[in-house]
C-alpha positions as CSV (number, residue, x, y, z in Angstrom):
1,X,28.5,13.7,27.4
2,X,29.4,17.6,27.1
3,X,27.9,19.8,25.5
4,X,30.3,20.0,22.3
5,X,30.4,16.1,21.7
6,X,26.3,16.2,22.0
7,X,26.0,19.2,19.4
8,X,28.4,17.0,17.2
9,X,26.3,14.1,17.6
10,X,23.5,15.9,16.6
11,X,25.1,17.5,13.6
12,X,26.2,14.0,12.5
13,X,22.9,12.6,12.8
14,X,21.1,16.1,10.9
15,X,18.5,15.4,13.5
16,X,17.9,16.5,17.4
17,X,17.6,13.9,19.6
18,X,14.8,15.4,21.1
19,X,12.5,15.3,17.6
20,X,14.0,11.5,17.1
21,X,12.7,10.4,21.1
22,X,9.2,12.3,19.9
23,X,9.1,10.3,16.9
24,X,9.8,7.3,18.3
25,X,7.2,8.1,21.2
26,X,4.7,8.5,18.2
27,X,5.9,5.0,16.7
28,X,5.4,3.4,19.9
29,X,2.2,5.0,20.9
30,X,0.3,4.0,17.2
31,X,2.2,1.6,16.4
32,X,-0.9,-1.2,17.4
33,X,-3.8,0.8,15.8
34,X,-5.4,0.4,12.7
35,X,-4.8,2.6,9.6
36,X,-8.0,4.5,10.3
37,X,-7.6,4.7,14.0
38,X,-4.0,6.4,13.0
39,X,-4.7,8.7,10.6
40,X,-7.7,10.0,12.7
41,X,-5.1,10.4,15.8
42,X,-3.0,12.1,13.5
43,X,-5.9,14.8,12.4
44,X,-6.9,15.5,15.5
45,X,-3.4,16.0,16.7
46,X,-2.5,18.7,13.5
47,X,-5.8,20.4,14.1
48,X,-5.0,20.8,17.3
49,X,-1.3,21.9,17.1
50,X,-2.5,24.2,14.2
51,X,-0.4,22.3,11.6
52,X,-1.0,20.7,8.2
53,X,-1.1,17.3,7.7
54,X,2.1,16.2,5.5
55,X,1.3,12.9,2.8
56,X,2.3,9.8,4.3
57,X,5.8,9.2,5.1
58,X,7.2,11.9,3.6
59,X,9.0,12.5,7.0
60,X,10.8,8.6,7.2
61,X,12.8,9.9,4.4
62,X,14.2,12.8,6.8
63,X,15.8,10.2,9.9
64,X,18.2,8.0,9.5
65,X,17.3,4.1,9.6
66,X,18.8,3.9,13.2
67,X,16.3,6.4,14.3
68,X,13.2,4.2,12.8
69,X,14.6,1.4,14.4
70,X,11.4,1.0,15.8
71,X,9.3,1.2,12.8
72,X,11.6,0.5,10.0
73,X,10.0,-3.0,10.3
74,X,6.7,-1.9,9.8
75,X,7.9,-0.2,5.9
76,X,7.3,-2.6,2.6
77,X,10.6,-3.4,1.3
78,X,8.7,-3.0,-2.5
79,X,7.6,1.0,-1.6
80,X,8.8,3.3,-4.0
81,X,7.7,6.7,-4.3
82,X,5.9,6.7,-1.1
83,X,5.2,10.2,-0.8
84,X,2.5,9.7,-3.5
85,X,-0.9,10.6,-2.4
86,X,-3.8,7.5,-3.0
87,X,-5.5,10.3,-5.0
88,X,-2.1,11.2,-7.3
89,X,-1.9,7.3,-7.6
90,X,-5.1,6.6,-8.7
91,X,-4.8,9.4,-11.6
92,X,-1.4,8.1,-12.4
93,X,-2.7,4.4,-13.3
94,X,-5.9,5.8,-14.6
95,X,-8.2,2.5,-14.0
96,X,-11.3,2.0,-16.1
97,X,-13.1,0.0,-14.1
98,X,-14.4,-1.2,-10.5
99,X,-12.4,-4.3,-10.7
100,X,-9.0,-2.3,-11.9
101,X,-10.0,0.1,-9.3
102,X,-9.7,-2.4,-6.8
103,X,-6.6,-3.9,-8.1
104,X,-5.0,-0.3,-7.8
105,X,-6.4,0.4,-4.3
106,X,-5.0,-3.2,-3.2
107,X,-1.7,-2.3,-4.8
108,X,-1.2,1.1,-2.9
109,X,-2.0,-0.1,0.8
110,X,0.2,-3.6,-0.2
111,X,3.1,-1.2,-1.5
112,X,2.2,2.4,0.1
113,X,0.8,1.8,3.6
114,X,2.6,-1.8,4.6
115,X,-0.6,-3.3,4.4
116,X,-0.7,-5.9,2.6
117,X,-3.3,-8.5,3.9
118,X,-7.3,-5.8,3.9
119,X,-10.6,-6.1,4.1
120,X,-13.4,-4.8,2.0
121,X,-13.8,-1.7,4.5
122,X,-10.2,-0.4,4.1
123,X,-10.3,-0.4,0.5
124,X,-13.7,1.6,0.4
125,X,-11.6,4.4,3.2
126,X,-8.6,4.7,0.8
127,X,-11.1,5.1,-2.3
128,X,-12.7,8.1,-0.4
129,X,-9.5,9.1,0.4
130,X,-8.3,8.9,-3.1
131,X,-11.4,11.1,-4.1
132,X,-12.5,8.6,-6.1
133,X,-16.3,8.0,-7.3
134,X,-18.3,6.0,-4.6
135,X,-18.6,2.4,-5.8
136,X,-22.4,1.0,-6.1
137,X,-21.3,-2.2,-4.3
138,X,-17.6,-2.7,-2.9
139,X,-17.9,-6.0,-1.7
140,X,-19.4,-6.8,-5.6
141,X,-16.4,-5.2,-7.0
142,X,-13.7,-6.8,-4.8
143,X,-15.4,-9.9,-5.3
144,X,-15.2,-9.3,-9.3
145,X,-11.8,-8.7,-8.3
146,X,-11.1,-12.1,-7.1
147,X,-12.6,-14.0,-9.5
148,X,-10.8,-12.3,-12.1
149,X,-7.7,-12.8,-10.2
150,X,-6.6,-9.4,-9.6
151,X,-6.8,-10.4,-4.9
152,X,-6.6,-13.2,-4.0
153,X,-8.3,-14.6,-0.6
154,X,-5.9,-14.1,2.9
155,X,-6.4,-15.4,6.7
156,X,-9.0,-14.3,8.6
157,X,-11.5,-12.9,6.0
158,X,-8.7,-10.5,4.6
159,X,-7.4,-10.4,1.2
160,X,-4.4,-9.5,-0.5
161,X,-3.0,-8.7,-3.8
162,X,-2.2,-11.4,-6.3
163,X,0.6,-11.7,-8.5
164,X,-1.1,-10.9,-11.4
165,X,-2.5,-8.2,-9.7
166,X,0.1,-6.3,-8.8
167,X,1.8,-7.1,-12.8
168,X,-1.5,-5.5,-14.2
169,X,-1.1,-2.1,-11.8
170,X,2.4,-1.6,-12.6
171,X,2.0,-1.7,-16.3
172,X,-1.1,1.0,-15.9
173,X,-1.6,3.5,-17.5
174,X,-0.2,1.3,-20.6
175,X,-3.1,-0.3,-21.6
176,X,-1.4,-2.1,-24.5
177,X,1.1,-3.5,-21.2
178,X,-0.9,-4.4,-18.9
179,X,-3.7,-6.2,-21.5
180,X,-0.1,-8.2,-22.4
181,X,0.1,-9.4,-18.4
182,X,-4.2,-10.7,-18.6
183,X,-3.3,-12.6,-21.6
184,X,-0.4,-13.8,-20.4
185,X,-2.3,-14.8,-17.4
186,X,-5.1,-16.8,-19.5
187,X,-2.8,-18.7,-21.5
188,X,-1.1,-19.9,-18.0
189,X,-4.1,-20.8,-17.2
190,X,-5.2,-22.6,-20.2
191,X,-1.6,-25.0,-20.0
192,X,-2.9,-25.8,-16.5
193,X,-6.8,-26.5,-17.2
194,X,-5.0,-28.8,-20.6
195,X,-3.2,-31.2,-18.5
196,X,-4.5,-34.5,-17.4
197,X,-4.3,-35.9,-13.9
198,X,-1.0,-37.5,-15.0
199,X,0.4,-34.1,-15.6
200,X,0.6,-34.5,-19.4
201,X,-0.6,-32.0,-21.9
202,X,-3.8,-33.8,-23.3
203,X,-4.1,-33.2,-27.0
204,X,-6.7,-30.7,-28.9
């Protein structure tokens, strides 16, 4: 290839093939790590170049999807604005307690960081990240958070976030909203507890 199709390659593409095949080299080389183990890579790395750290994936939107090939995979087909920081998140939704904490921190590595199936441990890192208050008891809280529905159980000791769940975080900060989705929820649940092994509605 000469050098004036290569320069119109590249001017096609908005982005030199050399920063693509050092992306992709990145991709490759973190791609099976952990969250933690990444974004630790990834501060060492800046403080070593000298550079600040940019929010998460705010550079995906800058290559084209043939240049994420690699990754594009890895992305949650329900992310939005991914840019959002945990901490700009967390004072969007404006939880008001542990459990809805939980919910919210379940709903941001589901939707924010393809992660969709966690343990207890990653939610407590994205809370500190978030610059949230320390919870007493995480493992209490994201148990409260099962039993009320909000995660549900996942293989091999993880969790995920339910249906209702992730209902309840979108409507936040309307509390009028998201108090519709729980009672919504309860009357579900009521129909189902109401019918007898025959699958008809017993009377009250």
């Amino acid at each position: 290839m000469n050098e004036e199709s290569r320069s119109s390659q590249d001017t096609s593409a908005g982005i030199p093939p050399d920063e693509i095949e050092a992306l992709q080299a990145v991709i490759a080389a973190l791609r099976n790590l952990d969250h933690e183990a990444r974004n630790r890579i990834l501060d060492s790395a800046a403080t070593f170049l000298g550079i600040a750290r940019i929010p998460s994936r705010t550079v995906a939107t800058d290559f084209s999807s043939s240049a994420l090939s690699g990754s594009s995979s890895q992305r949650s087909p329900y992310s939005q604005d991914t840019a959002m920081s945990p901490k700009d998140f967390l004072a969007e939704k404006a939880p008001k307690t542990d459990v809805e904490r939980i919910a919210c921190l379940a709903y941001y590595l589901t939707h924010y960081r393809s992660t969709p199936h966690f343990k207890t441990l990653e939610l407590s890192l994205l809370n500190t990240e978030a610059a949230q208050a320390k919870f007493s008891n995480t493992a209490y809280a994201a148990n409260n958070a099962v039993k009320l529905g909000y995660i549900v159980p996942s293989t091999k000791g993880q969790r995920q976030l339910s249906a209702i769940g992730e209902r309840f975080v979108q409507a936040l900060p309307d509390r009028s909203a998201a108090k519709a989705v729980l009672e919504a929820m309860r009357r579900k649940s009521r129909t189902k507890r109401k019918k007898s092994p025959a699958g008809r509605e017993e009377e009250e």
